[in-house]
N, C-alpha and C positions, 0 to 999 in steps of 0.2 A: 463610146458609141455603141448604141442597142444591133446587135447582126439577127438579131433572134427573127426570121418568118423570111429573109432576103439579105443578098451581101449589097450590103450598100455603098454605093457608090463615091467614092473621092477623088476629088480631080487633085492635081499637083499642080499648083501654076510654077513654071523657073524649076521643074523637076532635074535639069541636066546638072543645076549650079551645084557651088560647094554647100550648104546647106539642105537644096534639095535633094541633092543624089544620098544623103544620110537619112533625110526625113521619108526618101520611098523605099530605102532598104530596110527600117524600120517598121513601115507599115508594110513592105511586103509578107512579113511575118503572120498576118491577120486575114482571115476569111471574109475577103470585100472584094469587090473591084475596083481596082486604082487605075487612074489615069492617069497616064505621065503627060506633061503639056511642057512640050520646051521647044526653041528655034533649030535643034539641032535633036537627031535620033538619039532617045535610050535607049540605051543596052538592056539585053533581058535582065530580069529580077534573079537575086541570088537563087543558087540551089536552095530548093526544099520550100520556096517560097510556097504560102499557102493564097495567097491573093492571085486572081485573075487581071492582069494585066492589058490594057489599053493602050499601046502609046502613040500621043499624035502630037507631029510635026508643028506647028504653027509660028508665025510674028502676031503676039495678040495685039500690036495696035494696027493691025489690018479690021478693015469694015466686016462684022461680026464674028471675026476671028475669036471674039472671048466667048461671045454667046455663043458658041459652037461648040468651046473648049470648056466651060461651065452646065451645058445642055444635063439636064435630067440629075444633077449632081446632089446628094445627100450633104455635101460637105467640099469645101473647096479651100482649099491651103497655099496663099499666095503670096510665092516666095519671089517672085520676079522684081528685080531691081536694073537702073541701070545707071554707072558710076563711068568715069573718066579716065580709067585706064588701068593697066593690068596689077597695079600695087600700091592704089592708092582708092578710099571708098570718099572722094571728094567731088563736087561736080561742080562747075561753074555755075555765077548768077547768072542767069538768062540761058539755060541751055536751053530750048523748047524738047529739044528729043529726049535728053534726063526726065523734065516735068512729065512730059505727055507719057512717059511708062512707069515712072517713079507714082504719082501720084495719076495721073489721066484712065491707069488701068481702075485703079479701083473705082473711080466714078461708073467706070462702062460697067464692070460688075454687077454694081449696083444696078443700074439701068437696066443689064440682061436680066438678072432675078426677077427685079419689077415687070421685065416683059413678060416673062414666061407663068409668072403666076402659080406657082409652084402646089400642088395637093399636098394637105398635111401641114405640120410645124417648118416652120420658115429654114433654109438650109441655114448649115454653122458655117463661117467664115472665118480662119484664121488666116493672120496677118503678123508678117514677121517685121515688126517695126524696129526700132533701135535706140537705145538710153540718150543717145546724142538729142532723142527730141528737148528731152527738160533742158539744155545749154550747159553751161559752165553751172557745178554746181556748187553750193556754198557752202555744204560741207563736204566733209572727205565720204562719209557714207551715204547715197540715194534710199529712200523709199519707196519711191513715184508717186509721192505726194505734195512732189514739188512742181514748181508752177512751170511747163512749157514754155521756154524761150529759147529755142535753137539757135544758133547764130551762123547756121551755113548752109547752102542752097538743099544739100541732100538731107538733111534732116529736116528742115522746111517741107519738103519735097511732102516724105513719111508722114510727117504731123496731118499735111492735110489732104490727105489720103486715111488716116487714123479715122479723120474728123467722118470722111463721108460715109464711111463704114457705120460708123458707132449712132449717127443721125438715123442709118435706114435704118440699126438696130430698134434707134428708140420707135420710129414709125411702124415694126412690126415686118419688115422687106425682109431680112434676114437676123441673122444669129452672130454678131463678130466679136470676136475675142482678139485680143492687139497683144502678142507677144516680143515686148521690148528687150533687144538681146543687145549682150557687152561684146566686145572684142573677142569674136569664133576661130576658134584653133584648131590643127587636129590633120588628121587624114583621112580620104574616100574613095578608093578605089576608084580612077575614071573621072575625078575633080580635082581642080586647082584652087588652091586655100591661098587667095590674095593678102593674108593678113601678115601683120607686122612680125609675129614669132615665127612663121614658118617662111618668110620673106630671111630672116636670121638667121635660121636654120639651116637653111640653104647656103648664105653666105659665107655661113662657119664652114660646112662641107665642104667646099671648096678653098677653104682656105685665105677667103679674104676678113678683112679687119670689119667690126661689126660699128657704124656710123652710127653715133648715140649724137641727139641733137638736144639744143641746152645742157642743163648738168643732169641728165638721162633721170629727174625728180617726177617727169610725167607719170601719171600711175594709169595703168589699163584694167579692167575688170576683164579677165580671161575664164570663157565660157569653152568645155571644150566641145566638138558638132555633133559625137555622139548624146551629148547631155541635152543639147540644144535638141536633137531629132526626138529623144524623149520627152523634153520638155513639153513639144507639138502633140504627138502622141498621145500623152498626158490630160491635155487640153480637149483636144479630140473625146476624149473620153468623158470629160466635164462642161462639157461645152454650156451646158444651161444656166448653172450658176458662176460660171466668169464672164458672159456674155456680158455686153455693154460697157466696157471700161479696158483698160489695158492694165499689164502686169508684167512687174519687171521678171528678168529671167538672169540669175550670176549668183553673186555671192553679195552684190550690194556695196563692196570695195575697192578698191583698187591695188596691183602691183606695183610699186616702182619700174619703171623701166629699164633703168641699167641692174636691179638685179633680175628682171629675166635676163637681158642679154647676157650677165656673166652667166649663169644657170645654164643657157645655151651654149656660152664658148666652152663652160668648166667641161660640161657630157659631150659635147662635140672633139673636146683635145683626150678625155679619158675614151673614146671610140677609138679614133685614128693614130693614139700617139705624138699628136703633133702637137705644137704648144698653145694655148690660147688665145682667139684672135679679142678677147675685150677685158679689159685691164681693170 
């Protein structure tokens, strides 16, 4: 992103979440002003941070709550998702309130931009989508050149929310980039990482036996959140020639799952002494 003449401004959408509290400690590093937008107060920016900081409260599916939280934005990074419960990223078919934040935000986006009619080149919008959109895929490696077929509500959800982004792009409303992310791991000071390895990790610390379901053959593509907050970052910075299309973001393959869990019980019993909770 050009800072050269004014620090331009970036909103954070879902800045509290595990994702985004990595993606605004990253860009606090940078001579802009950020705006953290989440349901719940952030915490100040690391020491030494060079960004001017913003942060507002809001529930963006209140009546112009986004156009409020997107207002005068050079750039807006929308991490806001909303899933079924604290350790699982699943949502039921037919939730309305999943749809209507999963997917209903990005429409309003859309429509705020549109409203506000913005001077200059149209803002960049990244959007943190997820590899779940392409379905079950048919080989072991993705490209994302494969053809979209989710097969469950919250990657539904993404896809068409992808779609309405990528539509304003092509009308010229804005600039989106769809960054499709794997299985996010890791730690953030002040965030909870719902995901299946640290959901493990936890289990081993404690001492209980790690539950591998089928013959633990699942493979996850594991992206870790400081990679992932680069990756944004990254994009940010390119924002012109990936606009219009999405991009995956991992390695492209997958891990078996029962060797991460031994992985996690081996370094979890080499910590504490104890013996290994997964066999």
């Amino acid at each position: 992103m050009n800072t050269t003449g004014h620090r331009p401004l970036v909103a954070v959408l879902g800045a509290s979440g595990f994702v985004g509290s990595a993606v605004t400690r990253e860009l606090a590093r940078r001579p802009i002003r950020l705006r953290t937008v989440a349901r719940r107060p952030v915490g100040p920016l690391p020491a030494g941070a060079a960004a001017e900081h913003e942060p507002l409260v809001a529930d963006l599916t209140g009546p112009g709550a986004l156009a409020a939280a997107v207002a005068g934005a050079d750039a807006v990074i929308h991490l806001v998702a909303h899933i079924s419960g604290q350790a699982s990223w699943r949502v039921a078919d037919g939730d309305a309130a999943a749809e209507r934040v999963n997917a209903g935000l990005a429409r309003d986006l859309v429509a705020a931009v549109r409203a506000e009619r913005p001077q200059g080149p149209p803002p960049t919008v990244l959007f943190a989508g997820t590899t779940m959109q392409a379905g079950v895929p048919a080989a072991e490696r993705i490209d994302g050149t494969e053809r979209d077929a989710p097969t469950t509500a919250y990657p539904r959800h993404k896809l068409a929310a992808e779609r309405a982004l990528m539509d304003a792009t092509a009308q010229g409303v804005l600039r989106a980039v769809s960054l499709r992310l794997p299985t996010v791991f890791g730690h953030v000071p002040g965030a909870a990482d719902r995901g299946v390895v640290s959901a493990m990790i936890r289990r081993a610390l404690a001492g209980e036996p790690l539950t591998m379901w089928h013959d633990g053959s699942v493979r996850r593509d594991l992206l870790h959140v400081e990679d992932a907050a680069r990756a944004f970052a990254a994009a940010l910075d390119h924002a012109e020639p990936l606009a219009g299309r999405h991009w995956l973001v991992g390695t492209g393959s997958g891990t078996r799952l029962r060797d991460v869990f031994r992985e996690v019980s081996g370094a979890v019993a080499e910590l504490t002494g104890r013996p290994a909770t997964c066999g």
